[in-house]
C-alpha positions in Angstrom: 0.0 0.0 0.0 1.4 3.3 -1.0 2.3 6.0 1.7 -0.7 8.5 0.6 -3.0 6.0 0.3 -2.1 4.4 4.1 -2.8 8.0 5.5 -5.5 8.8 3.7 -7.2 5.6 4.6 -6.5 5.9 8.0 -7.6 9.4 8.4 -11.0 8.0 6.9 -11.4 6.0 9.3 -11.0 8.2 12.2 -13.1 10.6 10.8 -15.7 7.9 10.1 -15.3 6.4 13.8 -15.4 9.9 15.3 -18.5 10.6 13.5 -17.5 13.8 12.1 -18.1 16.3 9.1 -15.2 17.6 7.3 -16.9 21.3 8.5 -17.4 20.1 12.4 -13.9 19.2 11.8 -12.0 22.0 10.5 -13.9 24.1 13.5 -12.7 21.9 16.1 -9.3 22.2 14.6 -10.0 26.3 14.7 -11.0 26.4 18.3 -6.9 25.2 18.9 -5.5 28.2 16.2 -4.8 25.7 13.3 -6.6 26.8 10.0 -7.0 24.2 7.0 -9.2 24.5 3.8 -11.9 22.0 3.4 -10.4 20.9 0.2 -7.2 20.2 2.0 -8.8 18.2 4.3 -10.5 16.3 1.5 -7.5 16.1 -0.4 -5.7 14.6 2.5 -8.8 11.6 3.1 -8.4 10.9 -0.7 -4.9 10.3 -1.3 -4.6 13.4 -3.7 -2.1 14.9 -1.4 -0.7 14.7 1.7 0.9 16.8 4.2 4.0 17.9 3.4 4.7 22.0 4.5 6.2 22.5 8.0 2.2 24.0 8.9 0.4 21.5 8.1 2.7 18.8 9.6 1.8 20.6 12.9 -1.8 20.2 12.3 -1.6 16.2 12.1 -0.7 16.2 16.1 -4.1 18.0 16.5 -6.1 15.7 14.0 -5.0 12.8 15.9 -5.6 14.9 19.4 -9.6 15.9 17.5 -10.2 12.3 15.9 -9.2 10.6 19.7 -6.7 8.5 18.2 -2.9 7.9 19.9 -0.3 9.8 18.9 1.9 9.3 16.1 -1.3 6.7 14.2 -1.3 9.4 11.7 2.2 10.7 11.3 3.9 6.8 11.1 1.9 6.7 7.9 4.0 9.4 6.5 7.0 9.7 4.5 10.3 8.6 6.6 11.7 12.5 5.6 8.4 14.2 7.0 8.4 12.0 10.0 11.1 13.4 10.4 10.5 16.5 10.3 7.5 15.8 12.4 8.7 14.7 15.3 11.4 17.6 15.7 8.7 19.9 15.8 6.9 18.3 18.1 10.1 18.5 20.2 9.6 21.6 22.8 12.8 22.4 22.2 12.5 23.3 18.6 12.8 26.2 18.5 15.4 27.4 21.2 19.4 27.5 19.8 19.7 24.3 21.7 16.7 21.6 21.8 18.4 18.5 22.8 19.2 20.4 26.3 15.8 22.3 26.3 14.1 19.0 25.9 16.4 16.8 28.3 15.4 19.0 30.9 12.0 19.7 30.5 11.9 15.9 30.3 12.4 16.0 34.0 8.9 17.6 34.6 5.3 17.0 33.4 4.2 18.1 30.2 1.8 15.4 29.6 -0.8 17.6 29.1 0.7 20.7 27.1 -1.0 19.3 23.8 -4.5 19.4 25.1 -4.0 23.2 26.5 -5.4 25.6 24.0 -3.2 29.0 24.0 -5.9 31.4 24.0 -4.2 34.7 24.7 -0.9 35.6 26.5 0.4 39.1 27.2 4.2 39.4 28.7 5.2 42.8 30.2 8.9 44.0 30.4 10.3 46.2 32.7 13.7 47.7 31.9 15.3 49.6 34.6 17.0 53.1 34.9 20.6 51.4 34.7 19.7 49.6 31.5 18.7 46.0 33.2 16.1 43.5 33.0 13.9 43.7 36.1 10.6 41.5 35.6 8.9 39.4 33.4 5.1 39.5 34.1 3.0 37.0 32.2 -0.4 36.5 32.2 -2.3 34.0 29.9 -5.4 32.5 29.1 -6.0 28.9 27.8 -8.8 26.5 27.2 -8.6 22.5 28.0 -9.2 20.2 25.0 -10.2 17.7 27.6 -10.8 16.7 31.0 -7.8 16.9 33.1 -5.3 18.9 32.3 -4.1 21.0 36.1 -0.8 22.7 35.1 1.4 24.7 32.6 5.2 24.3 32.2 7.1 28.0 31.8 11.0 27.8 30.4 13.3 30.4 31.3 16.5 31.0 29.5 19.1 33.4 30.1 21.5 34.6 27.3 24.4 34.8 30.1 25.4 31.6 31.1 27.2 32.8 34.0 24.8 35.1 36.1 22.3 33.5 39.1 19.2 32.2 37.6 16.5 34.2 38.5 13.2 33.9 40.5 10.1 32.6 39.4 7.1 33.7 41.5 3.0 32.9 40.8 0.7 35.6 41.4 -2.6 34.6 40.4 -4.8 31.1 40.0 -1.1 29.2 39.8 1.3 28.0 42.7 4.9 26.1 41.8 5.1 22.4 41.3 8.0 21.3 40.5 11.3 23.4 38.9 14.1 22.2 37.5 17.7 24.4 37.3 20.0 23.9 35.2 22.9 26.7 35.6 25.4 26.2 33.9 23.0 26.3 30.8 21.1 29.7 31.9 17.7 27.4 32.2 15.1 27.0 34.7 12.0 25.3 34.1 8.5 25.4 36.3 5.5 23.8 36.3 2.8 26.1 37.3 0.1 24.6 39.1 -3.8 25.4 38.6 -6.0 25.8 41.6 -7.7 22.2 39.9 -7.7 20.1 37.4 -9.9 21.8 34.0 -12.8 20.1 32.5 -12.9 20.0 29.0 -14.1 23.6 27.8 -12.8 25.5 31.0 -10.4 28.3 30.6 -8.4 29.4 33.2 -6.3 32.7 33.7 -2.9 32.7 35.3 -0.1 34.8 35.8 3.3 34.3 36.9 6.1 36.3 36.8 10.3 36.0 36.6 12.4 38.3 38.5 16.3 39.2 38.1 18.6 39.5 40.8 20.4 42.8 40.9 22.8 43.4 39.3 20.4 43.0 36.7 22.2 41.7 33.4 21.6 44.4 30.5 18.7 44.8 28.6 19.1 44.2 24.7 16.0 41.9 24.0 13.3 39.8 24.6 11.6 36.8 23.0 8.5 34.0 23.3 9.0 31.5 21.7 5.7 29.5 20.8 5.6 25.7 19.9 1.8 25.8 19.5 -0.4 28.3 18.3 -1.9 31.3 20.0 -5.3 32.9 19.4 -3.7 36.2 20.9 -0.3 37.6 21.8 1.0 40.9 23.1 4.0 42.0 24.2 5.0 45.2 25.7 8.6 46.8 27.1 8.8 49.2 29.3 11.7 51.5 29.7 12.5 53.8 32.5 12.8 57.4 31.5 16.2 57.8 32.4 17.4 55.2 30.1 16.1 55.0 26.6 17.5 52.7 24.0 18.4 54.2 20.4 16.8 51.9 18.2 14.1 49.0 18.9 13.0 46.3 16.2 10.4 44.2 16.4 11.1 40.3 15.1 9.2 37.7 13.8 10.4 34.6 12.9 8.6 31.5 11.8 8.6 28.2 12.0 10.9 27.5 8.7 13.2 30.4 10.3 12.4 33.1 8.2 12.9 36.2 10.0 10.9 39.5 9.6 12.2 42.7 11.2 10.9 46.2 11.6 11.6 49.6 13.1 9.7 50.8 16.1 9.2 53.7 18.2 8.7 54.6 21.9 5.2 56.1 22.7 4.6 58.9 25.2 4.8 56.4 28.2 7.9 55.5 27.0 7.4 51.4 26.0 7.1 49.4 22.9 4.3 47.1 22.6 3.0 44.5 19.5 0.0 42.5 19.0 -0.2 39.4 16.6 -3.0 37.1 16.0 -3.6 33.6 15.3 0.4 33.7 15.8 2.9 30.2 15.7 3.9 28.1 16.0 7.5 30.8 15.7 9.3 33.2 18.1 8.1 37.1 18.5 9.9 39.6 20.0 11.9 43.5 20.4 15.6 43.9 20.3 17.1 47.4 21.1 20.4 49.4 20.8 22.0 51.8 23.6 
């Protein structure tokens, strides 16, 4: 049996058993940020194509997440180069400059449920400080469980200097820390954020959480999410202290094939930077600035 024909006869199947329309499907896919055409879905069932772009690779973890079947019964029936492919991205550590370390330690905490966590909307604030260092992180974010059960989110820290203290990570609404995990010499730290309870399927849940430096704070040049899945809603804003005001800021966007978009910014009258992207990710968004 061909490779096109083996996925598309399995995705048949679980559409059948699931007892779903291509249209009740492609909204279920919506509700979790991943768009796909309802000829691309038919394609896919038929054997006329298959998917093959970095996108729509990502959406074959959420068809087998939607059509209830275990993961990876889609994506073995897949070419061995876009399993490939597949399972990097489905790596958290994709993204960062190192996954294999990213992903060895966030192996030491529980991300069983990451998948079925719907990233509604996230805002992170910035605070800069008067002598040019990063203060505070504040994050607050919104998400929606897929299912029944999921009772915690896992936040990754990484510091650009290798060699400074780690800093502090501290809940401040509908969370409390479950386990972290250091690892120093590597400039991580990784939390899991505990919700007051486990969600039902449907529930959203707000939390916020934020990461403070130890002075002296190491110098201000930048600041990035990265996002493995995507996110209905993202903002970002950087605050700078009116004594100290960079020269130049640029806002990035890179996505998930690494193409990078840059463009120039400038302060408003409080002094801050701010950008909002939609249906955003999976990619990394984020302001660097000159002193």
């Amino acid at each position: 049996m061909s490779t096109s024909l083996g996925f598309a006869e399995a995705l048949r199947a679980a559409i059948t058993a699931r007892g779903l329309s291509l249209e009740r499907l492609r909204d279920h896919l919506a509700r979790r940020g991943v768009s796909l055409s309802f000829a691309t879905l038919s394609y896919w069932q038929t054997g006329r194509s298959l998917p093959e772009r970095r996108a729509s690779l990502l959406a074959v973890g959420h068809l087998e997440d939607v059509l209830e079947v275990a993961p990876g019964t889609l994506t073995a029936l897949l070419a061995p180069g876009v399993r490939a492919i597949r399972r990097q991205e489905n790596g958290i550590g994709a993204l960062w400059p190192a996954p294999a370390v990213i992903d060895d330690v966030v192996g030491q905490v529980d991300t069983h449920w990451d998948h079925r966590l719907t990233r509604i909307s996230q805002h992170d604030h910035v605070t800069v400080g008067p002598e040019r260092g990063e203060r505070r992180f504040l994050s607050r974010q919104v998400l929606r469980a897929e299912e029944d059960g999921p009772d915690r989110w896992v936040a990754i820290v990484h510091l650009d200097e290798h060699d400074r203290p780690l800093p502090l990570i501290r809940p401040r609404h509908n969370c409390r820390l479950g386990r972290v995990v250091t690892r120093p010499g590597e400039g991580l730290l990784v939390a899991e954020l505990l919700f007051r309870a486990p969600l039902r399927r449907g529930q959203t849940v707000i939390t916020e959480h934020e990461i403070v430096n130890h002075a002296p704070y190491p110098l201000a040049t930048n600041y990035e999410r990265k996002f493995r899945r995507p996110v209905h809603e993202y903002v970002l804003e950087v605050s700078f202290d009116g004594a100290a005001l960079p020269r130049t800021c640029t806002r990035h966007v890179t996505d998930v094939d690494g193409t990078r978009q840059e463009f120039g910014v400038r302060l408003d009258e409080g002094n801050a930077v701010h950008g909002v992207a939609l249906k955003f990710g999976p990619g990394c968004y984020g302001f660097e600035w000159s002193w």
